[in-house]
C-alpha positions, 0 to 999 in steps of 0.5 A: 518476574523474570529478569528479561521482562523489562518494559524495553523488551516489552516495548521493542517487541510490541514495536517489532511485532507492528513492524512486522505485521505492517510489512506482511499485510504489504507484502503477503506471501508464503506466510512466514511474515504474519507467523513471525508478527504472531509471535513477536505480538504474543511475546509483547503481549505476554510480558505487558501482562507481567508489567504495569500499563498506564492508560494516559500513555496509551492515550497519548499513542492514539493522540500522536498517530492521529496527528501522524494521519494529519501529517501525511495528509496535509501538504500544508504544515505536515511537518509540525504535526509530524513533529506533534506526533513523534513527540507524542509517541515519544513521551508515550512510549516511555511511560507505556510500560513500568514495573512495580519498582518504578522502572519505565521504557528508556527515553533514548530508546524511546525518542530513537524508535519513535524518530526513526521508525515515525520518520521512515513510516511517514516517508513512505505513506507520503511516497504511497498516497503521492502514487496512488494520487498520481495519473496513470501513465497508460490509459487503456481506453485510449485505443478505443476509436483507433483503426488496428490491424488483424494480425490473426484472423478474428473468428471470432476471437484473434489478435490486432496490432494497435497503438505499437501494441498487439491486443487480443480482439473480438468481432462479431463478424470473421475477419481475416488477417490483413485486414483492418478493423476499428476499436469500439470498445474494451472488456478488460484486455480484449478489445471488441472491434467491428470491419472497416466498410470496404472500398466500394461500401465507402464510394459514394 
């Protein structure tokens, strides 16, 4: 076995390689994040191989990241099952990987990662769900109803000024700029609009 296949690599590379995977489903881009996650999990997964896996510390991670879905889920007592999940995590961690010789993941390097990375995690799940959770501050549909003003004529298609807001607008009837025309309804960012009656289809 080689001298750098110790259950601490094993275990920072397979938390590494999580990190890493977590950051670039979050934020994919040119592809550099998901090769860099590919290796650091392939390097995980070569050096367990080369050590010794215990089954009960793999249940304990599945036990303490159920726990974590109930912390950040939960408004009441959200903190003790953080704390019921980071102890799971922790302990796990230490007897995840061993060697033949009895050898085991530090515990100071075990209750470090799983604090600091459980805590940074569920802070930000939290932040995530709370935005997801929260009202939007613009609702769009709120313009339908509203009278707008042409500012290129609609033939059909042109734009209208509405709520401080240009928008491109569509009418069945050509309308020229200038005009007024009221909001009826909304297809994605254009607006559908009809004429406004003219003074004398309005007079009694």
């Amino acid at each position: 076995m080689e001298a750098w296949i110790t259950p601490d690599v094993a275990y920072l590379l397979l938390v590494a390689g999580t990190a890493v995977l977590i950051l670039a489903l979050l934020t994919p881009g040119t592809g550099l994040l998901e090769l860099a996650a590919l290796g650091l999990l392939l390097a995980a997964g070569y050096t367990a191989t080369q050590l010794t896996i215990s089954g009960w510390a793999v249940g304990l991670w599945v036990v303490g990241l159920v726990f974590f879905g109930l912390s950040v889920r939960r408004n009441r007592g959200s903190a003790w099952w953080l704390v019921a999940a980071l102890v799971s995590l922790a302990v796990g961690s230490v007897f995840v990987f061993h060697t033949p010789e009895g050898g085991s993941v530090s515990p100071w390097l075990a209750v470090t990662v799983s604090a600091l990375g459980g805590g940074l995690a569920w802070v930000i799940t939290r932040k995530v769900l709370a935005a997801e959770q929260r009202p939007p501050a613009y609702d769009p549909q709120r313009v339908v109803g509203q009278v707008a003003e042409v500012r290129t004529p609609l033939a059909p298609e042109g734009t209208v000024y509405v709520a401080g807001e240009l928008w491109t607008a569509r009418c069945p009837t050509p309308v020229p700029a200038g005009e007024q025309v009221r909001v009826v309804g909304r297809e994605g960012l254009i607006l559908q609009v009809e004429p406004l009656p003219s003074e004398s289809q309005r007079a009694p």
